[in-house]
Steps between C-alpha positions, in 0.01 A plus 500: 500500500779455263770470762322270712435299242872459347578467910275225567577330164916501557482350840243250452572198346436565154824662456817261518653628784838273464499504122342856403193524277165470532275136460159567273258587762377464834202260545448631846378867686850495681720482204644228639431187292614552135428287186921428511549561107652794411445720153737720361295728403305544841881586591544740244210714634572425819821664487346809343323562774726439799745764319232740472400444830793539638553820247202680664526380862920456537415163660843286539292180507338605132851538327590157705227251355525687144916385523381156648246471233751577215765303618273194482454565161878498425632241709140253449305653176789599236592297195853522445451716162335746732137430452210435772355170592113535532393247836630266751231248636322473853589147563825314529632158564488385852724198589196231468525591150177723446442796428395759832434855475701761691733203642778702327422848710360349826726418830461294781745674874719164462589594107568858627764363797661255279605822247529781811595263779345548800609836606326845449482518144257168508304614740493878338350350177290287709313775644509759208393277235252343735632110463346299756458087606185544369534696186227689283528335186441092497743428790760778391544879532495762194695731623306862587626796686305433871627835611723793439883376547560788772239367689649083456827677603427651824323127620802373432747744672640598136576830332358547205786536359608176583132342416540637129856300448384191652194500261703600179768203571213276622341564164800444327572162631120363467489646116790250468303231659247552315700392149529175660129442455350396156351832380161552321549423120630816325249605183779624291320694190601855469201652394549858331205714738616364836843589398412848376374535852795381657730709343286783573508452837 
């Protein structure tokens, strides 16, 4: 129960898959539609159990999402005297001026090919995140793991191998992207439990 449950939850789209660390919560059965803030302390704990996890089971993608998760925190979450942030907010400007939630984290194939270009790495992301015309979230795509990457990589005549540096450079590019955008507002208290929990983790 336990590992299907940190499974589903790290390749649906309530965890950041660009950015590392998880949004609130799901709203849906699939995991797939998060309420886009993100907590630090839901992070904290979060990162407790993925190392635990991955502890009792020896699970590479446990350790993986537990680094992800903590190097969120440092590069998004850290005050420069060293202490926590405690939120960032669901919504964030969109370019008519108002606020939209999840604009920040969704995708559309055309925002993927003008970062990737339109050669295999586009079209790698495309199909593992599960990006489509059509989208699943108002018009745009949350990014979710569709299927194991193996599996993506033999469709598309790739090793894995090769599959697994395409992604990581393809995920390097569209985190960079991404700081283009306007983010969600930053709640900047440092708030002495959530931190405890932090640095715990």
């Amino acid at each position: 129960m336990l590992e299907t449950t940190l499974d589903k939850m790290a390749a649906g789209g309530m965890y950041d898959q660009i950015g590392g660390g998880f949004h609130r919560y799901s709203t849906d059965a699939r995991w797939l539609v998060p309420h886009f803030e993100k907590m630090l302390y839901d992070n904290a704990q979060l990162v407790v159990a993925y190392v635990e996890a991955f502890q009792i089971t020896g699970k590479g993608d446990y350790a993986r999402v537990a680094r992800e998760i903590l190097d969120y925190v440092m590069r998004e979450m850290t005050h420069q005297s060293g202490g926590f942030y405690s939120a960032t907010d669901a919504d964030s400007p969109a370019p008519s001026g108002h606020d939209e939630e999840g604009l920040f984290f969704t995708w559309t194939p055309r925002e993927l090919k003008e970062v990737l270009g339109p050669g295999d790495a586009a079209l790698l992301v495309q199909k593992f995140y599960g990006v489509t015309a059509r989208g699943n979230f108002e018009g745009r795509s949350i990014l979710n793991v569709t299927e194991p990457l193996d599996v993506i990589a033999r469709a598309l005549d790739m090793t894995l191998a090769e599959a697994e540096t395409h992604l990581a450079e393809a995920k390097a590019k569209l985190y960079d992207k991404r700081l283009e955008r306007k983010p969600p507002i930053l709640d900047d208290k440092v708030l002495t439990s959530w931190n405890g929990l932090m640095i715990s983790a």
